[in-house]
C-alpha positions, 0 to 999 in steps of 0.5 A: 564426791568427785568435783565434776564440771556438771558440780562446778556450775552448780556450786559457783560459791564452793571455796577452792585453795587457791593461793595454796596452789601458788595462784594470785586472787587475779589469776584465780578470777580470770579461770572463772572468767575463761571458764564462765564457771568456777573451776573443778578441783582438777581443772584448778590444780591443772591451771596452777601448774601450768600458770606457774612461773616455771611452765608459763614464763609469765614474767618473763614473755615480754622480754625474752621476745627479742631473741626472736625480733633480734635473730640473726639470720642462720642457714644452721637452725632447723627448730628455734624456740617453742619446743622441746628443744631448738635443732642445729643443722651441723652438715652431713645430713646431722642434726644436734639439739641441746638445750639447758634447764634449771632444777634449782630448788628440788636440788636445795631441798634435796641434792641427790633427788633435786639434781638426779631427776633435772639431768633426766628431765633435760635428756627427755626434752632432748628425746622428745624431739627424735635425738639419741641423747649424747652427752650432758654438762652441768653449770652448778652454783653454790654457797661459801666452799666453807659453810655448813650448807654447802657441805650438805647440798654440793656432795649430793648435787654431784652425785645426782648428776652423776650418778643419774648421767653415769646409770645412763650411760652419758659422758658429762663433757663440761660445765663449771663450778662456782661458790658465792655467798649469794648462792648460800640456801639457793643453789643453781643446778643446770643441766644441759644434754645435746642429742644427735638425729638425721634431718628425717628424724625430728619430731615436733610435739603436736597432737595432730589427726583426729582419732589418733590415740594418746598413749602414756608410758614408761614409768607408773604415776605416783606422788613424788613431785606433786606440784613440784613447778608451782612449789618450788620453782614459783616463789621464794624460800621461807623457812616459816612454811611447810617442809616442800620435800614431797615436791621433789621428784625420785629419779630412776635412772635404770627406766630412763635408759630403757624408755630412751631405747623404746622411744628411738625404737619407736621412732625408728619404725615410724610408729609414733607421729610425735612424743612429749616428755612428762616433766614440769607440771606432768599430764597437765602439760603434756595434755594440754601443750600437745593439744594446743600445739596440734588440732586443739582437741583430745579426750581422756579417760584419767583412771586409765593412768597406771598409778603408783599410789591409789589413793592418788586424786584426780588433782593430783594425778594431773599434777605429779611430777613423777619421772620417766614417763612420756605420752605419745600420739599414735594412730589406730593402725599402728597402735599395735606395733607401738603396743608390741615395741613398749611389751618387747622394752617391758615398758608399761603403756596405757592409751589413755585417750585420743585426739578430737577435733572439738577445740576441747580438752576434755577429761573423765575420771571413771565415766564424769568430766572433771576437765572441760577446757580450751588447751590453749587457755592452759598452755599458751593463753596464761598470764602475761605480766610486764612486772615494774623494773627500775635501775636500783638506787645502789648500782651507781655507787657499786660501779663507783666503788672502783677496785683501783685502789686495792693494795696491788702486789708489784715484787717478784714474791709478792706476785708468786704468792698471789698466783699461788692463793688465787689457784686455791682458791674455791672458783679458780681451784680444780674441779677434779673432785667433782668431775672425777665422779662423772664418766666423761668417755663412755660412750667413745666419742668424747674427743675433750672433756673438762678440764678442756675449754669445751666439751668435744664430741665424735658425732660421724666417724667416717668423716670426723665430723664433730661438736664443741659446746661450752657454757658459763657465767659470771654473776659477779660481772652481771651484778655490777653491769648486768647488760654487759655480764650477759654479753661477757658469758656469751663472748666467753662461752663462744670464745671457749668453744672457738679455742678448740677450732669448733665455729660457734653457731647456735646458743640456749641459755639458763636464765637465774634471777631473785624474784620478778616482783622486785623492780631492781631484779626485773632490770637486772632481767630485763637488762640481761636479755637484752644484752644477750640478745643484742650481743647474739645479734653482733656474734650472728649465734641464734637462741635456740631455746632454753630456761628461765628461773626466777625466784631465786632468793631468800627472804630479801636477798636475791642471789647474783644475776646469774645467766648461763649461756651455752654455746655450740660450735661444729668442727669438720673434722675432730681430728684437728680438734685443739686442746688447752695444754702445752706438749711441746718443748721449744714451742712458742707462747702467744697471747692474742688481744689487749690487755686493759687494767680491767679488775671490776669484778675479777676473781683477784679482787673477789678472792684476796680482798672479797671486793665487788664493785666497779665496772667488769670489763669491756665487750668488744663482740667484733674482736671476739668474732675476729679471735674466733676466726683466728683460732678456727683457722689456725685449727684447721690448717695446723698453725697451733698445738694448743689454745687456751682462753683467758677469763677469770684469773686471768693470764697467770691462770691460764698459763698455769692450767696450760702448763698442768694439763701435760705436766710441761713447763713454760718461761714467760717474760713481760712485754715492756710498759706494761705493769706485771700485775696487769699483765698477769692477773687482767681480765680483759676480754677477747684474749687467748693464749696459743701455743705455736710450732716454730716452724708454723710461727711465720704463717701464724703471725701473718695471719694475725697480722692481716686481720690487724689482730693484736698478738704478743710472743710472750714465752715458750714453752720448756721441759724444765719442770717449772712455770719461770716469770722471767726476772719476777718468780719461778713456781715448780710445776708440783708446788702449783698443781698441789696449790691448783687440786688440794682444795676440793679434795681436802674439804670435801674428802676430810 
């Protein structure tokens, strides 16, 4: 018997599951409340997905406010937050939109599927607002590079996000990679795509216009991913439960590329007044956000969904996650043209409703309702929780627990052989394993790509307009300090796209946390959007969007606060685009900023004596901004050849990375009163290395010189094979790119 409404108000005592579907006792009696009745069995399974965490964000509304109060003014944002994605405004009539998401636990459950279907789920948010996807990236964190798990979860990651993004035909432009025992059973899969459109083409997803008809196509509804946001993405992991493999979506990668071509086919002959993508939370969402985004009303006929399997329910239907599918709104008269473009794409399309004006979303299943709701009560009205948080008892002796007092190697042998460990070692050795299985140039407009600072792409070609976009995060930083680790991934991924002589202007972030119902992880949370916003503020780069993803733990061990920040910057011209690596023989080394003996949290402590405490290093947005200006600048008008920012590893790394890129060498003396160790392996922020032409030397220093910048000659750059510290060590360029790229491969490869 179908649980219908007329049935619901007849049986209010029927027993319902609740608390399998993830909903609290509270959050169960308040849909009784809303609905004066109990709910069916649809509308309960409807309720549970999208008051989940994942899609209702409902511990984290309060906070995640302030990037709207806190917004600095832009002339650049077209779209901010509350859609699909935000949209830049990047001149010429252009406009990009990007956005990251998190598919953290399907990826643990099952790599290859888990990572596959969250780059396709980016790429149809990034659709879904009229953009032809360009280019994605991914930020990925794993456990230990040595345990057991990570061996079965990394290689699959990777291959789903490249083998999804390569069937695509997308070059995956950066990211980055990061191993940490606090990652061990809860890896971090994020995905990011940014698309490109002309100002006319954006569309907002909103049902609008009554009698409009709702149209659902692409792929056939089946039961892979039934649930999948409320399971998965909603609580932590315990292996006493249920296997949670049937959670996870199946990807198709060969769909996703024909539904991409049909949908700017679509948009193109002005077919469709708006679409959205069908991912977390499936037809529940794109049901009920379309109606509460436009006229508020829609009817639906369920049984005309065209099933994979069934024996699907009418729950279950609503609730799949099944992959590749969208749901447009499209009006009477130009629903045979829309019907005539998914035939000509061999796209299944099935109209499956239209929008009213009734306030109401209302659903049958073959002739009964089984959902009779206010839209908004689903999609905007759930829970709003200001979960208790409180500075943990333990963080005042974990930033009293200063590394100074670390053994600290001082002799010529004793620093060759520490830069020669820290490049092997697991978060500052070469990715090229990972990366290599990606396609970085399909498409032919990718200008940089790893291991670049940032990802550069060719958006007009008569005009050379172009974009850069970097992400990162430091968990270990946001751990010991979390207000100013979230402002440290900000400043490090706006400083990475400035080296390329791309000017930042927008951001989204990944937002990666334990679980909000410990007070020690809410402040962690709460201190880093707070910081975020703060520092968005001070850099004047809104947030255009983005994710939140919480419950990452498991049992009682939270995985490092880990915020992802990506940032996108627009150059006039690829042409003058910087890259990271040395060419030029004779060319001179600068290093722009100050150096501190700052070491709170730095790869050096972490990889030689596996130490974490302290304080990570100091922020200074206004001499980020300024480094910025400088690198942009001196791109623009030919003072650099080459730039390179100093992060993790410090200036040691970056002079190795920069001498790899090419295969040149480089001889590098220390500035008098400064220790070697710190010199070499700080990492102090707002610095960068640049390599600058002789005859542009006097132009650069006196551009650094009138903005009262810090700047040091500090080398230059030689075709003698070998990276020489002069009076310290000299490393041939073979012993450090066998150092630099074994690791990876050898562990992986063996």
């Amino acid at each position: 018997m179908i649980d219908t409404v007329e049935l619901a108000a007849k049986t209010p005592d029927q027993p319902q599951p609740w608390d399998e579907l993830g909903l609290k006792a509270d959050e169960y009696q308040r849909i009784r409340d809303i609905l004066a009745r109990r709910p069916t069995n649809a509308e309960l399974a409807m309720y549970s997905v999208m008051w989940s965490e994942h899609c209702s964000y409902k511990s984290s509304k309060v906070h995640l406010r302030q990037f709207g109060e806190k917004a600095p003014q832009s002339d650049a944002l077209l779209v901010g937050m509350g859609q699909n994605a935000g949209v830049v405004d990047i001149g010429h009539g252009y406009a990009v939109t990007f956005k990251i998401e998190s598919h953290n636990h399907p990826s643990y459950v099952e790599p290859y599927q888990g990572a596959a279907t969250g780059v396709g789920g980016i790429v149809r948010d990034i659709l879904a607002m009229g953009a032809r996807p360009v280019a994605v990236m991914d930020s990925l964190r794993f456990g230990p590079l040595d345990a057991d798990d990570t061996h079965r979860v990394l290689p699959g990651v990777v291959a789903g996000v490249g083998g999804y993004g390569n069937c695509l035909g997308l070059p995956n432009i950066g990211g980055e990679v990061v191993f940490d025992p606090s990652y061990a059973a809860n890896p971090l899969v994020n995905a990011l795509c940014v698309g490109v459109m002309k100002h006319e083409d954006i569309h907002l997803a909103n049902a609008t216009g009554v009698g409009n008809k709702v149209v659902l196509f692409g792929a056939r509804t089946g039961g892979d991913g039934i649930g999948g946001a409320s399971i998965l993405a909603s609580e932590s992991f315990d292996d006493s439960k249920p296997s949670k493999r049937p959670a996870v979506q199946v990807g198709d990668p060969f769909m996703e590329k024909v539904l991409i071509e049909c949908c700017l086919e679509l948009f193109e002959a002005r077919v469709v007044e708006a679409i959205q993508d069908l991912g977390a939370a499936g037809i529940s969402c794109a049901t009920s956000e379309l109606a509460s985004n436009g006229d508020g009303g829609m009817y639906v006929q369920l049984e005309k969904v065209l099933l994979r399997d069934p024996s699907l329910t009418p729950g279950e239907i609503m609730m799949s996650e099944s992959q590749e599918r969208m749901m447009g709104v499209v009006t009477p008269e130009n629903l045979d043209a829309f019907l005539a473009i998914t035939a000509k794409w061999d796209v299944e399309t099935a109209v499956i409703g239209e929008v009213t004006g009734t306030g109401r979303l209302i659903i049958d299943w073959h002739g009964e309702t089984i959902v009779d709701v206010d839209p908004r009560t689903v999609a905007h009205d759930g829970p709003v929780y200001e979960r208790p948080f409180a500075r943990p008892d333990w963080q005042d002796s974990l930033q009293a627990d200063r590394p100074d007092e670390l053994p600290r190697p001082s002799t010529g042998d004793e620093l060759r052989g520490t830069l020669l460990r820290l490049l092997a070692s697991p978060n500052l050795a070469s990715k090229a394993w990972i990366t290599d299985q990606y396609d970085r140039y399909v498409l032919g407009n990718t200008v940089l790509a790893q291991p670049e600072d940032a990802g550069v792409l060719r958006i007009d070609e008569a005009t050379g307009l172009g974009v850069a976009i970097a992400t990162d995060g430091n968990g270990r930083y946001a751990k010991l300090d979390p207000y100013t680790g979230a402002q440290l991934a900000l400043a490090e991924a706006y400083r990475n796209v400035a080296t390329t002589g791309a000017t930042p202007i927008a951001v989204t972030d990944g937002l990666n946390f334990g679980s909000p119902e410990d007070p020690a992880v809410m402040w962690q949370f709460a201190e880093a959007i707070r910081g975020l916003a703060d520092g968005c503020q001070a850099l004047g780069t809104p947030v255009t969007g983005g994710n939140v993803s919480l419950y990452n733990q498991t049992g009682d061990t939270a995985i490092l606060p880990t915020a992802i920040v990506g940032v996108l910057g627009v150059l006039d011209d690829v042409a003058r685009r910087t890259p990271q690596g040395f060419r030029e023989s004779g060319q001179v080394i600068y290093l722009l900023g100050e150096t501190r003996d700052e070491f709170g949290g730095s790869e050096w402590a972490w990889a030689e004596h596996q130490h974490l405490g302290g304080l990570p290093p100091s922020v200074d947005l206004a001499a980020e901004r300024e480094l910025a200006e400088i690198l942009v600048n001196a791109s623009r008008d030919g003072l650099i050849d080459a730039a390179h920012d100093l992060s993790d590893g410090g200036l040691a790394v970056a002079l190795v990375e920069s001498v790899l890129r090419h295969g040149v060498g480089a001889r590098v003396w220390v500035p008098d009163g400064i220790d070697p160790f710190v010199f070499l392996f700080s990492e102090s922020q707002a610095r960068a290395i640049v390599a600058v032409p002789r005859s542009e030397e006097v132009r650069f220093t006196d551009m650094c010189s009138a903005r009262r910048y810090p700047h040091q000659r500090i080398g230059v750059v030689d075709d003698g094979g070998e990276l020489d510290l002069q009076g310290l060590f000299t490393v041939p360029v073979g012993e450090l790119r066998t150092a630099h790229e074994s690791t990876l491969s050898s562990t992986f490869e063996a």
